[in-house]
N, C-alpha and C positions, 0 to 999 in steps of 0.2 A: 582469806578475806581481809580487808582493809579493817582497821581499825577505827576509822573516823566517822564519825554521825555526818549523817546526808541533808541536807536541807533546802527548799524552794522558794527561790526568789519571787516566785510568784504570787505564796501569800503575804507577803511583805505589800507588792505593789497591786493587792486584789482589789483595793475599797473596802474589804470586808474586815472591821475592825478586828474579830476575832481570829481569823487569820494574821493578820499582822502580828497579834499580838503573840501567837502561837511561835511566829518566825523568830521574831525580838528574842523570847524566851530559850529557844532552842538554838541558835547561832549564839548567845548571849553564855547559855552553857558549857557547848562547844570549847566556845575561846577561854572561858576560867579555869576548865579541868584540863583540856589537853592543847589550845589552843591552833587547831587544826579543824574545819569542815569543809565537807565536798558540798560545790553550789549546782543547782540545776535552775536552769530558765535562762540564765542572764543572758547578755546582748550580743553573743558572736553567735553569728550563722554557721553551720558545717561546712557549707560552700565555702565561707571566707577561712575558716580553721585551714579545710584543706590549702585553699590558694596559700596562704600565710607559708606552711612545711614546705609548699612546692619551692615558694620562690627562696627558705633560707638554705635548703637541700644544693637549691642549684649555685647561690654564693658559697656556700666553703666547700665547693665542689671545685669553686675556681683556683686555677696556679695558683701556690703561694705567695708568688712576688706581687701577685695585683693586688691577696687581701690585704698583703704589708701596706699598699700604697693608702691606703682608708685605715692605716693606725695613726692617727694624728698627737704629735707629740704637745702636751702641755695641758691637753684635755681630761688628766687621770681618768682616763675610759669613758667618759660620761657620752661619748657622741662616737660612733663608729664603731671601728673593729677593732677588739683585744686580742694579742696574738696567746699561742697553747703555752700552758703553764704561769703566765704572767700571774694572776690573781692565785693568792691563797688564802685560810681560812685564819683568823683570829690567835694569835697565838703558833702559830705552825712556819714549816720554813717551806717546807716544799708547795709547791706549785699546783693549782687540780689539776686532774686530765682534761681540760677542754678549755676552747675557745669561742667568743662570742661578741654579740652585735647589740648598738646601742640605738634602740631608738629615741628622742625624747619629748617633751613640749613642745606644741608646734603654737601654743599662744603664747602672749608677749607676756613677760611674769608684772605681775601686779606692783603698781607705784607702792612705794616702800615695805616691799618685801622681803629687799636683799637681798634679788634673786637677776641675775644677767643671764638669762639661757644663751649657751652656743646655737648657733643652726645646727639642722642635724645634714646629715653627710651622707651627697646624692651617689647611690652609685651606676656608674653609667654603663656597665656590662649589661644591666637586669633592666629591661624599659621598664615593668612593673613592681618592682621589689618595694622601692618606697611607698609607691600609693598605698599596697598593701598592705605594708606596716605601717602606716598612718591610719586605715582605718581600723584595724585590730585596735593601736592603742585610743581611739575613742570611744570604741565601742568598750574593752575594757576599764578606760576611766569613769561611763556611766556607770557601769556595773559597781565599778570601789565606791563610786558616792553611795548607790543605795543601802551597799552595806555599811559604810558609815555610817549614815542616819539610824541604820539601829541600833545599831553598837552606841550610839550618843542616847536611845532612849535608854538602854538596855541598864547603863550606867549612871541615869538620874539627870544626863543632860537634856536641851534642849534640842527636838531632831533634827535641827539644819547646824548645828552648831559647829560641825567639822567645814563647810564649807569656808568658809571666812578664809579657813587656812587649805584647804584642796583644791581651790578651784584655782586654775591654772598652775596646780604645785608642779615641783620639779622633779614629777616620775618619771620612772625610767621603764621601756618595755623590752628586754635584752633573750634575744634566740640564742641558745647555748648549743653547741655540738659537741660533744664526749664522741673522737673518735675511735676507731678499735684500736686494743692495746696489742699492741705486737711486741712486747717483750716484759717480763714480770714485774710490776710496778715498785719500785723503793720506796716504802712509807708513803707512798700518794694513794689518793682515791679517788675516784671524777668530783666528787665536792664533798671535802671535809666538815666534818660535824662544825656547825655555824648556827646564830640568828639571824634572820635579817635586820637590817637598820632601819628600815622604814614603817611608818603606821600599816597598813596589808599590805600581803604579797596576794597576786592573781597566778595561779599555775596553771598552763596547758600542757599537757603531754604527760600528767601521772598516771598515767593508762595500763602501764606495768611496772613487774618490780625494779625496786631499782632505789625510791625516795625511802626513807626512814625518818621515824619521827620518835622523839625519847620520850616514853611518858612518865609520870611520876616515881614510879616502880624504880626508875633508871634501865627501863625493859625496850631493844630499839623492836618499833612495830612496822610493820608495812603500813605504808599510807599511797593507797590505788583507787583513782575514781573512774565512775563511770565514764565512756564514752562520751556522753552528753553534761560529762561537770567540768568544774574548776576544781584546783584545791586553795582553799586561803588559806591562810596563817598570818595569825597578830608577829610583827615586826616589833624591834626594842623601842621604837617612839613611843607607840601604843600601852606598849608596859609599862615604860616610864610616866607617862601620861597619866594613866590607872592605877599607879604605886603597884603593879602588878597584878592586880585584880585578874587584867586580860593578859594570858601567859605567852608569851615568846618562849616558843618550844625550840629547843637543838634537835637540827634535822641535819639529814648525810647523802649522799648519791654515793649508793657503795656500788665498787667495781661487778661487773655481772661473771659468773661462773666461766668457768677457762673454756671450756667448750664455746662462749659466746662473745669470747675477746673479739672474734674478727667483724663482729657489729657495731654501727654507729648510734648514739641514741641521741636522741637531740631533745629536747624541754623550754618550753617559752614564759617566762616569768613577767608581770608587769607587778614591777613595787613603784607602790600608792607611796608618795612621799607628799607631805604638806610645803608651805613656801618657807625659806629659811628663816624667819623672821617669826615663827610659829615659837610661843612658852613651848617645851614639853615641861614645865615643872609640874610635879604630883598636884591632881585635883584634891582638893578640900571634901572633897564628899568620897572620897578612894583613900582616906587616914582616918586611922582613927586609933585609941588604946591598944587592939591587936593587931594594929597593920601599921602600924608610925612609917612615917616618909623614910621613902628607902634609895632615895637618889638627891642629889645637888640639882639646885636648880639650870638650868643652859637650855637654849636656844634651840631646834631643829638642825638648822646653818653649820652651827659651830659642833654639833653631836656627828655629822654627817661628816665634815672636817676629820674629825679626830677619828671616824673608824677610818676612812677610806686610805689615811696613813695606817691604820693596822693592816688594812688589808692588801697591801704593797702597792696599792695603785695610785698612791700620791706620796710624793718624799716631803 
């Protein structure tokens, strides 16, 4: 069994004050102690989930040489196709086991944000591949607002107060493929124990073993949601943001049992990123005598800067 608390979007958006407040409370807890919950209700249909796997099953199904042709140089991954091994974890040399797609904002980033989006990058194999990842990632950006909003009461803010800096941020919604391994991996793992960099992450595809999540203990736990959830996790923005209050847990994709090397696993993530022009410096009401500010102040922009050089995909 999964270790992480389950919670419905539903009451959040019922009208019913005391529901909401139940939600507030409990996703609010969620992200302090382990920083991980499984969502139910939000805005992707099963219909579209499915269509989404069909059409990224059938791109990195394609020749080699065509997904090369969609790695765009100069764009450190933000838009297209990252080839296998390119991206690694924080700190690490080697490479993970998989490759993956970039979808991103499809609105025009907000006057003085600091934000130039690339177009995102049509491909012309699949008639459908893009629509469909265009609608996943809105329907998932509705979903990141609402859980924002509570996370902003949860923590003493005002509830729309993430928007200013989400709306139109520059998320990213990226289908991974962890091919099968055909020969015994050297210090690699399909995704080395990492945080995210961004305020939430949306996960589709934690359906089986495979994610790991560290909880305080230093104990790695499975982290498996229902068929009909998400899994989020508070990103380093977030923690930074909250002097830590809301924890940015190290999570891992460890390699699946030798018997099931010759399986593909694929996983679709949309990180909630706000616009670069977004403080993350620690809120005034997240310090205090036993939590003193525990980060330097900087930008969203300039934080996303300096991992994506950790993370080998910018020099």
């Amino acid at each position: 069994m999964s270790a992480i608390p389950s919670v419905d979007l539903n009451d959040f958006v019922s009208g019913d004050l005391d529901r909401k407040q139940k939600f507030i409370k409990e996703i609010g807890s969620a992200f302090e102690n382990i920083g991980f919950v499984a969502l139910k209700s939000h805005f992707l249909s099963d219909d579209l989930v499915a269509k989404l796997y069909r059409e990224i099953k059938l791109f990195f199904d394609l020749p080699q040489e065509i997904k090369d042709q969609y790695e765009i140089p100069g764009l450190a991954g933000q838009r297209g196709y990252t080839s296998f091994g390119k991206e690694h974890a924080k700190g690490r040399k080697e490479g993970d086991l998989k490759e993956f797609w970039h979808f991103g904002q499809y609105e025009a980033a907000p006057k003085n944000s600091g934000d130039h989006y690339p177009e995102n990058i049509h491909v012309k194999e699949l008639s459908h591949f893009n629509d469909i990842g265009k609608e996943v990632y809105i329907a998932l950006e509705k979903t990141a607002k609402e859980v924002l909003k509570a996370l902003a009461l949860h923590i003493g803010l005002e509830e729309h107060y993430f928007e200013q800096y989400a709306t139109a941020g520059n998320s990213i919604l990226r289908p991974i493929h962890y091919p099968p391994i055909t020969t015994e991996p050297k210090n690699a793992v399909r995704a080395a124990a990492h945080g995210d960099i961004n305020l939430i992450t949306l996960l589709m595809g934690a359906h089986g073993r495979g994610l790991q999540v560290k909880n305080h203990n230093d104990e790695w736990v499975d982290a498996i949601a229902n068929e009909d959830e998400l899994m989020i996790n508070v990103g380093d923005m977030l923690s930074r943001l909250t002097n830590n209050q809301l924890k940015s847990t190290i999570h891992q994709v460890i390699n699946p049992p030798k018997e099931l090397w010759g399986t593909s696993r694929y996983s679709i993530p949309f990180f909630m990123h706000p616009v670069s022009s977004m403080p993350l410096n620690c809120l005034d009401n997240c310090i205090s005598e036993e939590h003193p500010k525990a980060f330097e102040d900087i930008t969203a922009g300039a934080y996303l800067e300096e991992r994506l050089i950790e993370l080998g995909l910018k020099k």
